[in-house]
N, C-alpha and C positions, 0 to 999 in steps of 0.2 A: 486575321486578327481575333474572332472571335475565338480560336482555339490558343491561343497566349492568354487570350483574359479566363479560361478555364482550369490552364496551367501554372496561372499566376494565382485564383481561388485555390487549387487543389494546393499550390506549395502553403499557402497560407493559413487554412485549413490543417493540415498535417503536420504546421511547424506549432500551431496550438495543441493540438492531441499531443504530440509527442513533447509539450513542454518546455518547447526550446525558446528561453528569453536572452540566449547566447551567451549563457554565465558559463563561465571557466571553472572545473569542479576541481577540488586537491584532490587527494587519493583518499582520503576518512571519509568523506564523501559520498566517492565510489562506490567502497567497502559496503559503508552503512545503506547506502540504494540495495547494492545487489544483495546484501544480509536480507534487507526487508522482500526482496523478490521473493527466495528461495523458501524464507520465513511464511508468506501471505499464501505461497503455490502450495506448502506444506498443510496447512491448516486447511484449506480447500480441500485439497483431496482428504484428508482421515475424516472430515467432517459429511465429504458424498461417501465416503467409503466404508465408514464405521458399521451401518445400518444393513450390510452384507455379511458382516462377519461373525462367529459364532460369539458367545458371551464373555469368555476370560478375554480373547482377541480383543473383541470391542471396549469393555472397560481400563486395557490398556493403552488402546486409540484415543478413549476419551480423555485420558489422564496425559497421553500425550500433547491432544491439543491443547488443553489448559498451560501445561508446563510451556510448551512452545508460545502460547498463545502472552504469558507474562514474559516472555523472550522479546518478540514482537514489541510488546507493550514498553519495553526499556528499550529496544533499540530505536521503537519513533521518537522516546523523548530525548534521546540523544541524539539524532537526528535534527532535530528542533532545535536543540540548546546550541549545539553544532553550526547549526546555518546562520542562527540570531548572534552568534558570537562574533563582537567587532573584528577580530583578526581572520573570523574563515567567511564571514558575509562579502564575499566577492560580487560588487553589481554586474547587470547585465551589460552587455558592448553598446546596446543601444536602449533608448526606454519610449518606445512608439508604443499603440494600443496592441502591437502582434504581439513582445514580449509580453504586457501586462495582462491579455488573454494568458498567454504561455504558462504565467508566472498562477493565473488563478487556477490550474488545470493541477500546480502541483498542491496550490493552497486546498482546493477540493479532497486530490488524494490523500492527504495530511487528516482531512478534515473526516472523510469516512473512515479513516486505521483509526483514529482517535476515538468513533463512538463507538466501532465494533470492539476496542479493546476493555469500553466504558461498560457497555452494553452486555461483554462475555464475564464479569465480575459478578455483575449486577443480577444479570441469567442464572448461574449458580448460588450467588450466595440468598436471591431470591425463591426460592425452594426451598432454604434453610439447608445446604450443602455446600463443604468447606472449599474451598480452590483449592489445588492439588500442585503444587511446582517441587518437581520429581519427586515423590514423596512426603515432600514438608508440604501439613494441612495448614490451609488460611482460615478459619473459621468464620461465617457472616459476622457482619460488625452490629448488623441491624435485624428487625425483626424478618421475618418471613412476608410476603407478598401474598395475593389472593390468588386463587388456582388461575382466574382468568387474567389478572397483570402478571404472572410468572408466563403463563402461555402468550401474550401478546410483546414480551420482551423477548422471546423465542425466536417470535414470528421477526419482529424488526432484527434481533441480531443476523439472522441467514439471508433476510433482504440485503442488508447494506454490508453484508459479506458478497454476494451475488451483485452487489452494484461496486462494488470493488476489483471485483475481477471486471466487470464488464467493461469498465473506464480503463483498468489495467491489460486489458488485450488491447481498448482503441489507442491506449498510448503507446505499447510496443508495436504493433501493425503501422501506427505512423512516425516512427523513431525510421522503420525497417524500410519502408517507402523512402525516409530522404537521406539511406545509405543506399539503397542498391536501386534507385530510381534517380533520385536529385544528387546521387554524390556527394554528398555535404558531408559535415563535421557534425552533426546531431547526434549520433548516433556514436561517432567514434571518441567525443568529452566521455561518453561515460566509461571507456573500456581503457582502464590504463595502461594494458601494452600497446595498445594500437595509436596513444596520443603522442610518442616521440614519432612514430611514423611522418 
């Protein structure tokens, strides 16, 4: 017995990391999730990577993350308006504490993409430099910041960059557990060729 009540934490445990409040996703959805993956995986790496690279390279890494980085920033509010919209707000099958864990795992990850996209505006235009999306300058709206709150919104954007991936590995490593360990459907809502399966 005691190994079923381990099996029964660990499935419940991983059905919260991985988010699963057993909502049924349409395909905008989808898109918009695995947009935001590809998006979030993107600006990580040029952001570890930039600092290797010689000078012209790097200020076009920089200029790309920004530009990606207002990509990001309109796809989570579509994303958002997307889910709150009465016609695509599909509830979950069940509504016990495991969904409404489930459901605050995505409220969280919502909740970090939103300051870091807050936070990378704020970073630039707080140095009194323009944001860059592909070429077209945004110029600060507001004055400049002081050396040490420009450097301390620095420090917070790369943390809750870093704690974004970190929640975003432990939600895929438990998506991945209750496809090729629990067999479940967690995993396969989110892949639309594989949901006629």
């Amino acid at each position: 017995m005691p190994s079923e009540k381990i099996s029964n934490v660990t499935n419940v445990t991983t059905r919260i990391a991985a988010g699963d409040d057993r909502t049924a996703y349409d395909n905008t959805s989808i898109v918009l999730h695995w947009l935001t993956v590809v998006l979030v995986l993107t600006q990580f790496a040029l952001a570890q990577m930039w600092g290797f690279a010689p000078r012209p390279t790097r200020h076009l890494m920089i200029v790309a993350h920004m530009s990606f980085g207002i990509v990001l920033a309109a796809v989570i509010v579509l994303r958002i308006v997307w889910r709150l919209s009465p016609k695509h707000a599909t509830p979950p099958a069940s509504a016990g504490w495991i969904e409404r864990a489930a459901k605050a795992v995505h409220y969280l990850l919502y909740a970090l993409l939103i300051s870091e996209a807050v936070l990378g505006f704020v970073l630039r235009w707080s140095g009194d430099e323009s944001m860059s999306f592909f070429g077209l300058q945004l110029p600060p709206p507001f004055a400049p910041f002081s050396k040490a709150a420009h450097h301390n919104i620095g420090e917070a954007h790369e943390l809750v960059g870093w704690a974004i991936i970190a929640l975003a590995v432990f939600h895929a490593i438990a998506a991945l557990f209750h496809h090729f360990v629990m067999r479940d459907a967690v995993l396969v809502r989110m892949l639309p060729h594989l949901k006629k399966r």
